[in-house]
N, C-alpha and C positions, 0 to 999 in steps of 0.2 A: 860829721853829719849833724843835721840841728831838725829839729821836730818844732813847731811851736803852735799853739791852738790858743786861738779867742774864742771867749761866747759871751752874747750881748746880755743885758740884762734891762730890765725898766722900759726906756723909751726905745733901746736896743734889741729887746727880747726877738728872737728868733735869728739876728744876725749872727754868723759866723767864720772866721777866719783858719784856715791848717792848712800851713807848709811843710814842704819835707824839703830840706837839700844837701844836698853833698857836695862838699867845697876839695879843691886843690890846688896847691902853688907849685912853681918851680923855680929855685933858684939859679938864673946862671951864672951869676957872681954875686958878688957883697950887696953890690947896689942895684940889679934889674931881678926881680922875680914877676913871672908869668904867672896869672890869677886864672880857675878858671872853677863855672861850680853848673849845676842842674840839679833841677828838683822839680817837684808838683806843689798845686796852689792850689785849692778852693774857696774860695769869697763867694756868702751869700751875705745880701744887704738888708737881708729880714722882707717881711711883709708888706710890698708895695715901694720895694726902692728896686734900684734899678738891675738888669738881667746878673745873676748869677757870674762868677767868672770859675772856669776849671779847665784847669790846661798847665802845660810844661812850662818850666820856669829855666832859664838855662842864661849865661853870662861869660863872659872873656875880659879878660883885661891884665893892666899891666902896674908895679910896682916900684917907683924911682925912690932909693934910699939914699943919698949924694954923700948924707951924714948922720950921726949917732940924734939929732936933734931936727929933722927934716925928713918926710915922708909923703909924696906923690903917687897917689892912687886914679888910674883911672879905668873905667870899664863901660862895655856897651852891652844891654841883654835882653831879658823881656824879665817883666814880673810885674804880678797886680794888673795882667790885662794888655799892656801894652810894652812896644819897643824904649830902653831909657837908656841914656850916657851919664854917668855918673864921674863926676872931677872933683875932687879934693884933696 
């Protein structure tokens, strides 16, 4: 579980950021684990930026470990507002 909170300050003042999410994996072997997490978001962009976002944050994806020096991660989820695929 990960908690983490921004708050803007200066040209920032009134902006801010807190999520909560709960992550979990599965391994089915050495090399393939099953990723998967959900959590809540709230994003304010301070005063006079653009609509608020607050809503479920939620993700899947998958784990290729081939070897001790190679690691493929990929996942499809929402967070920060919209739908993302993330590969690396």
């Amino acid at each position: 579980m990960a908690l983490t909170q921004y708050y803007g300050t200066g040209l920032y003042k009134g902006a801010h950021n807190e999520t909560v999410t709960l992550a979990a994996g599965y391994a089915f072997t050495r090399m393939i684990t099953v990723n998967t997490s959900i959590g809540h978001e709230t994003i304010v962009y301070g005063p006079g930026g653009p609509k608020a976002i607050d809503g479920i944050t939620w993700s899947g994806g998958i784990k290729l470990q081939p070897n001790a020096d190679s690691v493929i991660n990929a996942s499809y989820g929402r967070q920060q507002g919209g739908n993302t695929f993330s590969f690396d």
